[in-house]
PyMOL commands that place a pseudoatom at each C-alpha (Angstrom):
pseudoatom trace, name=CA, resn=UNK, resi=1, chain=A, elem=C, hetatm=0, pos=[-14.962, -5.373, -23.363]
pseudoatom trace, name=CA, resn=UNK, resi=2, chain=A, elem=C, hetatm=0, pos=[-16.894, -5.995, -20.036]
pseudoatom trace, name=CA, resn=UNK, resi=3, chain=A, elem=C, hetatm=0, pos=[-16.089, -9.344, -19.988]
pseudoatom trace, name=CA, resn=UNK, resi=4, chain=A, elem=C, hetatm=0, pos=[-12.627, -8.408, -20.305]
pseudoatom trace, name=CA, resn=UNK, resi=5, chain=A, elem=C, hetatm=0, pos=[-12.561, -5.764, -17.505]
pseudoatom trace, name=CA, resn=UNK, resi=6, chain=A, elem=C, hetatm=0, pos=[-14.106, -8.133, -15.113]
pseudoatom trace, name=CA, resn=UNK, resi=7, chain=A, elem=C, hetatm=0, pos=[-10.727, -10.730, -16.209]
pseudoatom trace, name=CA, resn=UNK, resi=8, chain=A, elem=C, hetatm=0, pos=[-8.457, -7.641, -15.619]
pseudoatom trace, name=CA, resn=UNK, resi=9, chain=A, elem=C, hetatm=0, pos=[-10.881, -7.103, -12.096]
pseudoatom trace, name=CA, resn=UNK, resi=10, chain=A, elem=C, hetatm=0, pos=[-9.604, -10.440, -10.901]
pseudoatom trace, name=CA, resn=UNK, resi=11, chain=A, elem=C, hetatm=0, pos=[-5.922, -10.183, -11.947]
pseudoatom trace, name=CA, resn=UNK, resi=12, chain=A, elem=C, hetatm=0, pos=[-5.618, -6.976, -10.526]
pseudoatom trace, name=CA, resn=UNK, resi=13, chain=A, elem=C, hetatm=0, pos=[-6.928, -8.822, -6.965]
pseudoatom trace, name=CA, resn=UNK, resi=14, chain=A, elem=C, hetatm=0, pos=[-4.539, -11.825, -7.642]
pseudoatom trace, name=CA, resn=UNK, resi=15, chain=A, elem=C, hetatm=0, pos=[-1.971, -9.305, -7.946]
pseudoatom trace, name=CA, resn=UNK, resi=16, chain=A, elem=C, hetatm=0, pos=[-3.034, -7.390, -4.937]
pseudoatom trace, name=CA, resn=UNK, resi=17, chain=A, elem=C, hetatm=0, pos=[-2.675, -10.771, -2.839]
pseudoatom trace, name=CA, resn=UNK, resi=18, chain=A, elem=C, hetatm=0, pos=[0.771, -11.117, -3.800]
pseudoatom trace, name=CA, resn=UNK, resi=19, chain=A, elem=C, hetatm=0, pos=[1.626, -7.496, -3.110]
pseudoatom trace, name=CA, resn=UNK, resi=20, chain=A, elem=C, hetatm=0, pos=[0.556, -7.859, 0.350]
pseudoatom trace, name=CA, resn=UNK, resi=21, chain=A, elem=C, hetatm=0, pos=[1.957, -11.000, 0.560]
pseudoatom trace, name=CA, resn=UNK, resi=22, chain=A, elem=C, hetatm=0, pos=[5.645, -10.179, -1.543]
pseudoatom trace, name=CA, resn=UNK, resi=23, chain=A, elem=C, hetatm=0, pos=[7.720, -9.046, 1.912]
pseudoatom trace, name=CA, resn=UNK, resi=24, chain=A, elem=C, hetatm=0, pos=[7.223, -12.304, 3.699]
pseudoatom trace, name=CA, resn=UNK, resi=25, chain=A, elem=C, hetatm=0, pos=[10.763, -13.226, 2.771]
pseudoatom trace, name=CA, resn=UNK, resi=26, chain=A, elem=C, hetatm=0, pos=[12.069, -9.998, 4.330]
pseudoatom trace, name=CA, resn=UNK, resi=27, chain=A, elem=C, hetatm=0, pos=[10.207, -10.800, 7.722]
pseudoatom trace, name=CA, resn=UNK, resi=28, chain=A, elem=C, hetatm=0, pos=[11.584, -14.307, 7.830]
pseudoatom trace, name=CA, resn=UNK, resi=29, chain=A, elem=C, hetatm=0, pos=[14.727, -12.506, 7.989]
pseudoatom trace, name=CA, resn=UNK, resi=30, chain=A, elem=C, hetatm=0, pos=[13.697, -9.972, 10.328]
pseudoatom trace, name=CA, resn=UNK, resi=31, chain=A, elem=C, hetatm=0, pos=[12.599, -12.830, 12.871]
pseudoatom trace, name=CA, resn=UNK, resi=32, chain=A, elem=C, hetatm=0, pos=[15.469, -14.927, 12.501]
pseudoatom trace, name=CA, resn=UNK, resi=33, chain=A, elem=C, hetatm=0, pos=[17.975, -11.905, 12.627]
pseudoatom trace, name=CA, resn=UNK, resi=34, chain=A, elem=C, hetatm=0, pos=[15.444, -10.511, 15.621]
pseudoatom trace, name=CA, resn=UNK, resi=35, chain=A, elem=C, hetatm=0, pos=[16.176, -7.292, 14.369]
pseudoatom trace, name=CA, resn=UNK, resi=36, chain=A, elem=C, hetatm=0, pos=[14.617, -4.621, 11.605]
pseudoatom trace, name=CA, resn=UNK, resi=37, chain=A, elem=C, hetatm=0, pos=[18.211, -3.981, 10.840]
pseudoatom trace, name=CA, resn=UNK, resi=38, chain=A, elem=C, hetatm=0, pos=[17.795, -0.921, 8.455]
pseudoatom trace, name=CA, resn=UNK, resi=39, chain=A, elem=C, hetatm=0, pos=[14.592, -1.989, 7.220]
pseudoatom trace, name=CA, resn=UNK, resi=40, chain=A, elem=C, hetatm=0, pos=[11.223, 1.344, 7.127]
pseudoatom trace, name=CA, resn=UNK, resi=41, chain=A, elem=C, hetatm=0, pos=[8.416, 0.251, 8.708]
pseudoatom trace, name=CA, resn=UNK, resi=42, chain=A, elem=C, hetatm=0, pos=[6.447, 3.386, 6.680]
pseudoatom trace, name=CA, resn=UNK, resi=43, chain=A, elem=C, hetatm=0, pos=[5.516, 1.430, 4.101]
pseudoatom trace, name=CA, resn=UNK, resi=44, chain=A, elem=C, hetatm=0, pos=[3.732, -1.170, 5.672]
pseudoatom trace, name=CA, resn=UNK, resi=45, chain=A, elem=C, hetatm=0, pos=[2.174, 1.697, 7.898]
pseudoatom trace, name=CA, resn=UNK, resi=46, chain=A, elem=C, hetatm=0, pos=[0.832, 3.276, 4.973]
pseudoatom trace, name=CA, resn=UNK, resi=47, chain=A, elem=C, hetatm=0, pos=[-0.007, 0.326, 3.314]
pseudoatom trace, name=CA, resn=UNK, resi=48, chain=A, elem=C, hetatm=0, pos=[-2.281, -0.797, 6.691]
pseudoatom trace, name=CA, resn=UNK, resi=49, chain=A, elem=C, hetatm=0, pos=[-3.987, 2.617, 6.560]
pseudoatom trace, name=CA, resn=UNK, resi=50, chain=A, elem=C, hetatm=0, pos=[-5.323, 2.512, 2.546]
pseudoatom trace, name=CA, resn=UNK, resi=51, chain=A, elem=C, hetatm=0, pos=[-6.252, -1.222, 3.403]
pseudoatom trace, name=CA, resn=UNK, resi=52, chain=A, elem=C, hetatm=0, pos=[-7.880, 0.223, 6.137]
pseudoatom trace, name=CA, resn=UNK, resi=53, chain=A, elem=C, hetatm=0, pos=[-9.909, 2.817, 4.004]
pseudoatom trace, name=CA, resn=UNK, resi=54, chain=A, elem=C, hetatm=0, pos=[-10.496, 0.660, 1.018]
pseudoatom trace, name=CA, resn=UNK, resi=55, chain=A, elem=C, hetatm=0, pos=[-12.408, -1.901, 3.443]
pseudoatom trace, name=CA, resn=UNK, resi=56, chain=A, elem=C, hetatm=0, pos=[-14.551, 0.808, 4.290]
pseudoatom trace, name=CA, resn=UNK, resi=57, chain=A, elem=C, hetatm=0, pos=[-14.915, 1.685, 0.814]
pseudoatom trace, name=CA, resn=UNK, resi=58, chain=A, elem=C, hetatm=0, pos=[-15.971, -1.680, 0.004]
pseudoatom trace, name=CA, resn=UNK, resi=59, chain=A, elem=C, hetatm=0, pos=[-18.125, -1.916, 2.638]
pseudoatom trace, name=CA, resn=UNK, resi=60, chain=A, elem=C, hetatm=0, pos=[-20.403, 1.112, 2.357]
pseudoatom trace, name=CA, resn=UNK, resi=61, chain=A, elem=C, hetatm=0, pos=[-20.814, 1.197, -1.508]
pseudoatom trace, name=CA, resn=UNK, resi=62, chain=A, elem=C, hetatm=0, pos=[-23.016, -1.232, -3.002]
pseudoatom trace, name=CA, resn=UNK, resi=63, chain=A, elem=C, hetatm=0, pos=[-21.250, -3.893, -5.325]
pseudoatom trace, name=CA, resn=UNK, resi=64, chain=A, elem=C, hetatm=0, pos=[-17.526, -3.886, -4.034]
pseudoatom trace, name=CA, resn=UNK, resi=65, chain=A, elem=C, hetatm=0, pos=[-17.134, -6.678, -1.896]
pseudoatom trace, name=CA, resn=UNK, resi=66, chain=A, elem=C, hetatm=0, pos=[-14.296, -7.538, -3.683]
pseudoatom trace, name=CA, resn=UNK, resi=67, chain=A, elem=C, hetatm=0, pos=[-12.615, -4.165, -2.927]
pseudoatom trace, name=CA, resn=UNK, resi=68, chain=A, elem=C, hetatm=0, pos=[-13.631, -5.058, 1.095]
pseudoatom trace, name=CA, resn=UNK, resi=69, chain=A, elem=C, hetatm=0, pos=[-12.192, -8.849, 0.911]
pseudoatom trace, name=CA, resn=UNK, resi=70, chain=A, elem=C, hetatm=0, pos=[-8.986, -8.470, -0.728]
pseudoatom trace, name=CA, resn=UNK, resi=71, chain=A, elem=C, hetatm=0, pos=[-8.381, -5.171, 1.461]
pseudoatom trace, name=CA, resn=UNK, resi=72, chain=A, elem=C, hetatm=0, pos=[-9.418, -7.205, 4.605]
pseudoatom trace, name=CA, resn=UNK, resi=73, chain=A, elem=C, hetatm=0, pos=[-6.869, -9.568, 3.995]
pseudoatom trace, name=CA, resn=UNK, resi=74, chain=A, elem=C, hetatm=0, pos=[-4.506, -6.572, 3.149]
pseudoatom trace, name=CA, resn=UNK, resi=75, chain=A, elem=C, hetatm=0, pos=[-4.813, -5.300, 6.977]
pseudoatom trace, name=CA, resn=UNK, resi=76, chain=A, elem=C, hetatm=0, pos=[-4.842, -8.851, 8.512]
pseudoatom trace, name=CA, resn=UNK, resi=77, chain=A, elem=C, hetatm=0, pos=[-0.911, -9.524, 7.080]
pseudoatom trace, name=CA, resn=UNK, resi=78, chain=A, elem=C, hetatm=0, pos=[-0.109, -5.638, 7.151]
pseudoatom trace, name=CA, resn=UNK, resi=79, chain=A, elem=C, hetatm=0, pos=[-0.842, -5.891, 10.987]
pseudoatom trace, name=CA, resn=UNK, resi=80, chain=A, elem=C, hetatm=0, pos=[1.208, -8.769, 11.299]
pseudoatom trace, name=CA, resn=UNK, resi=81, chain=A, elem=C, hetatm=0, pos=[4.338, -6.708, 9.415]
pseudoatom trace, name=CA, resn=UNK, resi=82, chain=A, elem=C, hetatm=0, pos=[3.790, -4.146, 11.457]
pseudoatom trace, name=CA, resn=UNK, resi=83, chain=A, elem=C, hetatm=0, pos=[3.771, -5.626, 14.815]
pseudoatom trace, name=CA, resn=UNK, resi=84, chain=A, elem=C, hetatm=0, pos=[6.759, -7.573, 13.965]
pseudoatom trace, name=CA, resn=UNK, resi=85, chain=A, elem=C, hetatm=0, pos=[8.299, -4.070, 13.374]
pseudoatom trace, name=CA, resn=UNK, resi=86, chain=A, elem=C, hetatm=0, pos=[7.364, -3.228, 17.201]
pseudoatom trace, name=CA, resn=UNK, resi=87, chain=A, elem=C, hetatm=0, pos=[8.472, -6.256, 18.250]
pseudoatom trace, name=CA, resn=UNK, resi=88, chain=A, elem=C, hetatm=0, pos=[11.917, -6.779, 16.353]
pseudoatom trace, name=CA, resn=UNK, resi=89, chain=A, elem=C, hetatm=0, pos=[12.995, -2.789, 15.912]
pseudoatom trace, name=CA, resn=UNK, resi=90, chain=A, elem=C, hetatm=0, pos=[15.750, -1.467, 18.132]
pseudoatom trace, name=CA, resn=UNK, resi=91, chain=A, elem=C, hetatm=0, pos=[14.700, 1.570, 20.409]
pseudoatom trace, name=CA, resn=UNK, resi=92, chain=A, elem=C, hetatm=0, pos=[14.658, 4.680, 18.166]
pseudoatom trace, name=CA, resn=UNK, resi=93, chain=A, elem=C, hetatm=0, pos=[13.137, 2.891, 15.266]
pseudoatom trace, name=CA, resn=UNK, resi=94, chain=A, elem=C, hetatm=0, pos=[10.410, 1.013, 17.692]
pseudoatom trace, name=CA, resn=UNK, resi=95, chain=A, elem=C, hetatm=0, pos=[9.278, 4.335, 18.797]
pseudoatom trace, name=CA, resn=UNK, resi=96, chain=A, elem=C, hetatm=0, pos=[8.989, 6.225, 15.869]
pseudoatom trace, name=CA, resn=UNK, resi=97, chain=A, elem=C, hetatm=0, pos=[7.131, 2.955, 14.183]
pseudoatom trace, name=CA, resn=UNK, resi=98, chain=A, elem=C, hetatm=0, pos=[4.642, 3.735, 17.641]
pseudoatom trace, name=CA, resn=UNK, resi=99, chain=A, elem=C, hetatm=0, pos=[4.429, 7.083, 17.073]
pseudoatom trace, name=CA, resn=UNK, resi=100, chain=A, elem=C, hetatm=0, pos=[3.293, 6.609, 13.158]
pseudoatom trace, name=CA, resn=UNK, resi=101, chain=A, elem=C, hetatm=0, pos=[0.953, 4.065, 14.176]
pseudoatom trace, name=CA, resn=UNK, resi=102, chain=A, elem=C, hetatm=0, pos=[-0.672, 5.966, 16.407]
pseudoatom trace, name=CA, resn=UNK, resi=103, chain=A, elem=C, hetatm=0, pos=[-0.985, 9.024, 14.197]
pseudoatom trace, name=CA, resn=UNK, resi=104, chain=A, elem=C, hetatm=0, pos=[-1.987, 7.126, 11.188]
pseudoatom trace, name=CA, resn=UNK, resi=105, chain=A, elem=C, hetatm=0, pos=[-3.202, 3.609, 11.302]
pseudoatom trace, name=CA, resn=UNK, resi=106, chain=A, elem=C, hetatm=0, pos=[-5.379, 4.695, 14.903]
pseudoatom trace, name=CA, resn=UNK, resi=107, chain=A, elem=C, hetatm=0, pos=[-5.608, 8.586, 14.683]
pseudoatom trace, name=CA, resn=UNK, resi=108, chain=A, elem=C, hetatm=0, pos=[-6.337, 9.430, 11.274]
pseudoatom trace, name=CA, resn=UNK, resi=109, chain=A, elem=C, hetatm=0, pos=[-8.185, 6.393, 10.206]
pseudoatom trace, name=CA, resn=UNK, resi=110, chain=A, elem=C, hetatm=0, pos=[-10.849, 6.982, 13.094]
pseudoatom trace, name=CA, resn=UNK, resi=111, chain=A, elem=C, hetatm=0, pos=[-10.875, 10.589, 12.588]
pseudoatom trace, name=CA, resn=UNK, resi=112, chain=A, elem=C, hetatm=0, pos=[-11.721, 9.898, 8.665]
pseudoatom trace, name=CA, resn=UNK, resi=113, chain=A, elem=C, hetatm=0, pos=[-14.623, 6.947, 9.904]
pseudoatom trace, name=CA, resn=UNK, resi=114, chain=A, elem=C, hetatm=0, pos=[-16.038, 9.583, 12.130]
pseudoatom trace, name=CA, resn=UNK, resi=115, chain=A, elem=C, hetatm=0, pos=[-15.917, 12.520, 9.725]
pseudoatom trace, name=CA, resn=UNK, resi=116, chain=A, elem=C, hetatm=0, pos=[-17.452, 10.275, 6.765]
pseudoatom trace, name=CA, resn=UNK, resi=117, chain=A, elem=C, hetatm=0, pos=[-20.059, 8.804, 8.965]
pseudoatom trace, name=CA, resn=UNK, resi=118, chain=A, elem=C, hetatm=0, pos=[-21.879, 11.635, 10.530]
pseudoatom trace, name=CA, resn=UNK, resi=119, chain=A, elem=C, hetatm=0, pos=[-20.714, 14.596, 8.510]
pseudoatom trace, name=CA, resn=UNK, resi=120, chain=A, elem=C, hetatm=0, pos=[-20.876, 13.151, 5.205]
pseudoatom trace, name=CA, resn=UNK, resi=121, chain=A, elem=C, hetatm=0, pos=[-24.638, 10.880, 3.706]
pseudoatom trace, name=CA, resn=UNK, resi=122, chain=A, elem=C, hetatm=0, pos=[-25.103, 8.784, 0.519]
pseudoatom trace, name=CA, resn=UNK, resi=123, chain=A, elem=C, hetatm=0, pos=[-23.156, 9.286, -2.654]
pseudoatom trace, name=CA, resn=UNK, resi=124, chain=A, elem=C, hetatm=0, pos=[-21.383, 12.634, -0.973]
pseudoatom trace, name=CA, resn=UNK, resi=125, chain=A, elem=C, hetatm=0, pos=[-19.834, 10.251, 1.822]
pseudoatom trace, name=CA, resn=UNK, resi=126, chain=A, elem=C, hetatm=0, pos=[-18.793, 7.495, -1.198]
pseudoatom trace, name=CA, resn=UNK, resi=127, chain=A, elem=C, hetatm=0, pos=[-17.093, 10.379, -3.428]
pseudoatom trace, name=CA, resn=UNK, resi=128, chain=A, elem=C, hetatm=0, pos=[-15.060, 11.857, -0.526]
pseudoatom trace, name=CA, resn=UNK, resi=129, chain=A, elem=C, hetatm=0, pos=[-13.635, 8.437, 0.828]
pseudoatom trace, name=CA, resn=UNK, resi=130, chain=A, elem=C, hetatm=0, pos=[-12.619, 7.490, -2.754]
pseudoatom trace, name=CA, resn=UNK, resi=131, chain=A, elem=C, hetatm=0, pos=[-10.743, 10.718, -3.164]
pseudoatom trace, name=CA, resn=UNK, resi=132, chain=A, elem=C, hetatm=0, pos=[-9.141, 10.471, 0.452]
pseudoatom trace, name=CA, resn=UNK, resi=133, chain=A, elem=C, hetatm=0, pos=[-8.320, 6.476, -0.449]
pseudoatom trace, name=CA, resn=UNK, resi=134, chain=A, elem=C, hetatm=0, pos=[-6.754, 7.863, -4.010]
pseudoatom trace, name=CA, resn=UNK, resi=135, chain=A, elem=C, hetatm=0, pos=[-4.951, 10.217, -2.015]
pseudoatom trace, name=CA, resn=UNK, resi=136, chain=A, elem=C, hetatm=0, pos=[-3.345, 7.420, 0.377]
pseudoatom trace, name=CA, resn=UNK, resi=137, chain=A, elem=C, hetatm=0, pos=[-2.847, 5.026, -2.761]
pseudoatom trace, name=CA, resn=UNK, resi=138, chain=A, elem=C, hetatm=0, pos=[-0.146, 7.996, -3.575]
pseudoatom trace, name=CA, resn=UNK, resi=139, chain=A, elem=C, hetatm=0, pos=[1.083, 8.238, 0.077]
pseudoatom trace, name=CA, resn=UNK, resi=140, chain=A, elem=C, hetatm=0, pos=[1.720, 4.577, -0.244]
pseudoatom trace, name=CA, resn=UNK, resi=141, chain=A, elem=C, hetatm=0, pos=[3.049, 4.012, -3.660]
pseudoatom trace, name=CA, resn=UNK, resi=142, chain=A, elem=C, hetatm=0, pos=[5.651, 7.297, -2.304]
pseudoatom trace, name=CA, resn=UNK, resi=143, chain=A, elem=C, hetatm=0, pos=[6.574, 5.385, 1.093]
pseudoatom trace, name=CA, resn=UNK, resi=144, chain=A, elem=C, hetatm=0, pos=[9.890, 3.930, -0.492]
pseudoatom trace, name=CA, resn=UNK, resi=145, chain=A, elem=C, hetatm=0, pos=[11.353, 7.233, -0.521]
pseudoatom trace, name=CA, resn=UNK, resi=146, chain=A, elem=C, hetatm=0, pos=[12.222, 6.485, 3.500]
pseudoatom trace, name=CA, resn=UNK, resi=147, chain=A, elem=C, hetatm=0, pos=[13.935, 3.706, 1.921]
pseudoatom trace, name=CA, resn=UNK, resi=148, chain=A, elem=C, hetatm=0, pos=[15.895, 5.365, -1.571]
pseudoatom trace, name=CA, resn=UNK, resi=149, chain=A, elem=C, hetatm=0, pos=[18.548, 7.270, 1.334]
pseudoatom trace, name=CA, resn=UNK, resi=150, chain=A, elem=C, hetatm=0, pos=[19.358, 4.013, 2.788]
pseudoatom trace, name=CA, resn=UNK, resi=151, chain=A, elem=C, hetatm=0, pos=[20.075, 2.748, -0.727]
pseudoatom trace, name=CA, resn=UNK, resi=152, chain=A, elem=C, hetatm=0, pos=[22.114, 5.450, -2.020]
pseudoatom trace, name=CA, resn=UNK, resi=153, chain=A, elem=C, hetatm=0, pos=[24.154, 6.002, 1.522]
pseudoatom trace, name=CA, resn=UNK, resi=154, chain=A, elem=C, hetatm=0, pos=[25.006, 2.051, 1.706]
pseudoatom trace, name=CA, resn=UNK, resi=155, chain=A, elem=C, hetatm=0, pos=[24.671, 1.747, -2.253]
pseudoatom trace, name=CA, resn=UNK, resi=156, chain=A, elem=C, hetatm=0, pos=[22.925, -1.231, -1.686]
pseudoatom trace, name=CA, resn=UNK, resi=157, chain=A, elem=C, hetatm=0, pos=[19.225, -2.289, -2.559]
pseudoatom trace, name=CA, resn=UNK, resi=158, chain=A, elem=C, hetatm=0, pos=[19.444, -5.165, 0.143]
pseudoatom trace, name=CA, resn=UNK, resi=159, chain=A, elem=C, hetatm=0, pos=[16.925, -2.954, 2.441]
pseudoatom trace, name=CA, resn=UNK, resi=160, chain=A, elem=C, hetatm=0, pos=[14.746, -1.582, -0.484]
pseudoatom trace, name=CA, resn=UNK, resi=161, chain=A, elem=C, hetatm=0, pos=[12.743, -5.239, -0.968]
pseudoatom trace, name=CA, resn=UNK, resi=162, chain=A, elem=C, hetatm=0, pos=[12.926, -6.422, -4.862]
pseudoatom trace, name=CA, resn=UNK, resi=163, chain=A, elem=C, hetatm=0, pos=[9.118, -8.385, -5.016]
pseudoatom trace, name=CA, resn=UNK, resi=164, chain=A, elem=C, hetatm=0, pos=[7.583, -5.459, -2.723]
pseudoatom trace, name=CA, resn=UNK, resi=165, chain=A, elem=C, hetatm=0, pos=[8.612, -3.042, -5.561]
pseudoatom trace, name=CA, resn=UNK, resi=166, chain=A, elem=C, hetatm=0, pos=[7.949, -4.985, -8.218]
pseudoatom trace, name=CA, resn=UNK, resi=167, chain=A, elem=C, hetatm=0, pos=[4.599, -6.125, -7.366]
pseudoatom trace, name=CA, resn=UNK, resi=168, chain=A, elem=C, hetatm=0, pos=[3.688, -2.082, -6.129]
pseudoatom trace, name=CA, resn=UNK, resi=169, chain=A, elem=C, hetatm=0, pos=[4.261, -1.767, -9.794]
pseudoatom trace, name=CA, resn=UNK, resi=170, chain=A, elem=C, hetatm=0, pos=[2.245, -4.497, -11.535]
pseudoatom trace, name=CA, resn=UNK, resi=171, chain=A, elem=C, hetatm=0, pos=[-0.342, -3.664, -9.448]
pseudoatom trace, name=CA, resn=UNK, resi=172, chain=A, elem=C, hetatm=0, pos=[-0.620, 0.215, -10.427]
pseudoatom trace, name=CA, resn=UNK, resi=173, chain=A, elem=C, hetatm=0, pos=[0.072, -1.222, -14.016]
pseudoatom trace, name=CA, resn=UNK, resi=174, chain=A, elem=C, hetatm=0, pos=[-3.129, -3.708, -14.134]
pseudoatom trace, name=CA, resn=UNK, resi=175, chain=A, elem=C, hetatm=0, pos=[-5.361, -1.213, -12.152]
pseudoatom trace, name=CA, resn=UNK, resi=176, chain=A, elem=C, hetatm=0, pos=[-4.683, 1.538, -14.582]
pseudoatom trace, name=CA, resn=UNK, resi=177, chain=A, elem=C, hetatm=0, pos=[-5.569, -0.984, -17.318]
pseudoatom trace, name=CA, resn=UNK, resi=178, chain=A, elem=C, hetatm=0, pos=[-8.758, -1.360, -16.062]
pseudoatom trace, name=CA, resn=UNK, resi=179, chain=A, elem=C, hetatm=0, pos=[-9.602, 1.948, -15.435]
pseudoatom trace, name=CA, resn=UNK, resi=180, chain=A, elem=C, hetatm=0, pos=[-8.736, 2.358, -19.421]
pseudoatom trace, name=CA, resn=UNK, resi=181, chain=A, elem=C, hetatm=0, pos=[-11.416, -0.192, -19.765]
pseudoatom trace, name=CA, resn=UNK, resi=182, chain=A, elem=C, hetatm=0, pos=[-13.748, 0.617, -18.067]
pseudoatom trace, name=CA, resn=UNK, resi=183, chain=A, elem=C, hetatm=0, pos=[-13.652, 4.551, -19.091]
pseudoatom trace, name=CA, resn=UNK, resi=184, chain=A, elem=C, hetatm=0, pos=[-13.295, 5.389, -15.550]
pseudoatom trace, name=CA, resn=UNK, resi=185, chain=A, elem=C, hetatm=0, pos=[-11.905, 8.106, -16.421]
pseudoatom trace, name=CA, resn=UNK, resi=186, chain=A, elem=C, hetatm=0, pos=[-11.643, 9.410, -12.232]
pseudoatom trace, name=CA, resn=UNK, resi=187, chain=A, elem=C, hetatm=0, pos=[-9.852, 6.317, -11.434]
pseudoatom trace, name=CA, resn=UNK, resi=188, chain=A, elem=C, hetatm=0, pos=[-7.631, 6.162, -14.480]
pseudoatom trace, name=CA, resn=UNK, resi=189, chain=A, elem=C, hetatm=0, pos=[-6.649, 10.329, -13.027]
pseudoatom trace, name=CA, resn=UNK, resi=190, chain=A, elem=C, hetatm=0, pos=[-6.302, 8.471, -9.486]
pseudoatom trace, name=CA, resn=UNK, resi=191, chain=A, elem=C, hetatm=0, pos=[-4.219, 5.791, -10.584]
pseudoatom trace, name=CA, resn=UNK, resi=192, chain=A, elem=C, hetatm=0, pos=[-1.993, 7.216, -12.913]
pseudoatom trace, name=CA, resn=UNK, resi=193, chain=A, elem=C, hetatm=0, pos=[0.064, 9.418, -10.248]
pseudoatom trace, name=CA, resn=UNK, resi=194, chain=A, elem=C, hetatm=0, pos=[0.773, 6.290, -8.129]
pseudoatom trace, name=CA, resn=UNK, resi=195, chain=A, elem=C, hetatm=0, pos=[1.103, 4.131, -11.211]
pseudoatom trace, name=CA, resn=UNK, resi=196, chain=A, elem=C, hetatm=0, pos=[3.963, 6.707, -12.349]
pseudoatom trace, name=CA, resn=UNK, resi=197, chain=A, elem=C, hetatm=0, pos=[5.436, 6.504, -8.692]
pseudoatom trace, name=CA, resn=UNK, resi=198, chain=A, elem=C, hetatm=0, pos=[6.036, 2.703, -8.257]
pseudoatom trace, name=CA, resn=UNK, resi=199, chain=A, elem=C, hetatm=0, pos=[7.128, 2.474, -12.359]
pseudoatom trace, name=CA, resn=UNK, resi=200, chain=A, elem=C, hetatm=0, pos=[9.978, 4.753, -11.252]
pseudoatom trace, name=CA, resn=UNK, resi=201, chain=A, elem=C, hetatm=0, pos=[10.709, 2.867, -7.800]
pseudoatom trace, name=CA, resn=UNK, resi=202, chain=A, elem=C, hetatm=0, pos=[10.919, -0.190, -9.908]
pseudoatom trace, name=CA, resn=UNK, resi=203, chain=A, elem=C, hetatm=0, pos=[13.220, 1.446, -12.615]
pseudoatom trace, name=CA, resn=UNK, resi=204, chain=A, elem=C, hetatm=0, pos=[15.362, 3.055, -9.347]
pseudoatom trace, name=CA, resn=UNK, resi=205, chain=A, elem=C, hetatm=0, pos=[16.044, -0.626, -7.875]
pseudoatom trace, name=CA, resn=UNK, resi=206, chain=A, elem=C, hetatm=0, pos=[16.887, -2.282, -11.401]
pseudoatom trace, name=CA, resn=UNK, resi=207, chain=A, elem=C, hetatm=0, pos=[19.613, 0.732, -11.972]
pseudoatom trace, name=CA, resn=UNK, resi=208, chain=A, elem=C, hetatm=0, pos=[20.847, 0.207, -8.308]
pseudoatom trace, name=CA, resn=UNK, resi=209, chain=A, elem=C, hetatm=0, pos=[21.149, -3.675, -8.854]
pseudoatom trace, name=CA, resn=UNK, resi=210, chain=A, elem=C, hetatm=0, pos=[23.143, -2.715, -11.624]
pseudoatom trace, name=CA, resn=UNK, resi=211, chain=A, elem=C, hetatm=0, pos=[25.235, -0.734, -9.924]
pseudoatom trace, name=CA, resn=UNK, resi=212, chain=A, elem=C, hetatm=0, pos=[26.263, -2.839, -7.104]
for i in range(1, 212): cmd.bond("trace and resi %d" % i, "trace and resi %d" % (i + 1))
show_as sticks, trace
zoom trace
């Protein structure tokens, strides 16, 4: 069973990589159309801020450099996403991609780095920033909602990115696999709420294809 939790481990980071790396297509577009066109930047906002967090998880608890690397390279091609959004985004949607930057990937993650680090010692420090990255895993997994109106109002999923929801949903899948096998039975709580989320994402973009 260990053995087969540790196989599970590494799929579930495979599948990470590719979740990261699943809107690539959609930026090609976005830099040869040089424009966001009705694309959200909030999910790749949120998604920089729990890579953010889950670095710092991995850093300061002993044994989870895996959780630190695969994150790591989570906010190295979230930060390029994002500042293509800056870049590419017409006025209104440029400054309200600003705005949420500032208030979560700079604010809050350096208010939650402070708070942890002086405030919070030891195992106390490690509990509370796997609750608060839990908490973002939901925030995430929940940031296609910006896109769902865009869907229904042009009744097209071309702005609600097939791989990116697909892959939000393997990933919660094989995570909440592992959690089953390794009797976590905190992270299974933690991962079935954003596991549920991205299952009915998935389920909302394969009716929608059908529709159109």
């Amino acid at each position: 069973m260990e053995e087969l939790s540790f196989y599970i481990g590494i799929i579930g980071n495979i599948i990470s990589v590719l979740m990261f790396l699943s809107p690539v297509g959609t930026f090609w577009r976005i830099i040869k159309q040089r424009s966001t066109e009705q694309f959200e930047s909030l999910p790749y906002i949120c998604t920089l801020l729990s890579s953010s967090l889950w670095t710092y998880y991995g850093i300061i608890k002993a044994g989870e450099l895996l959780v630190a690397t695969v994150n790591g390279f989570g906010i190295l091609v979230e930060t390029i996403y994002v500042t293509l959004f800056l870049i590419y985004a017409p006025g209104r949607s440029k400054a309200k991609t600003v705005i949420l930057v500032g208030l979560l990937d700079v604010g809050f993650l350096a208010v939650a780095i402070f708070v942890t680090r002086l405030a919070l010692q030891g195992e106390t420090r490690i509990a509370a920033l796997g609750i608060l990255c839990a908490g973002l895993n939901i925030v995430m997994y929940s940031s296609p909602l910006a896109v769902m109106r865009t869907v229904v109002t042009t009744k097209s999923v071309e702005y609600m990115p097939f791989f990116l929801s697909f892959f939000f949903f393997l990933n919660g899948g094989t995570w909440t696999f592992y959690a089953l096998l390794m009797r976590d039975y905190f992270l299974l709580v933690l991962r079935i709420i954003p596991s549920t989320m991205a299952f009915f994402f998935f389920l909302f973009f394969s009716r929608q294809s059908t529709m159109v």
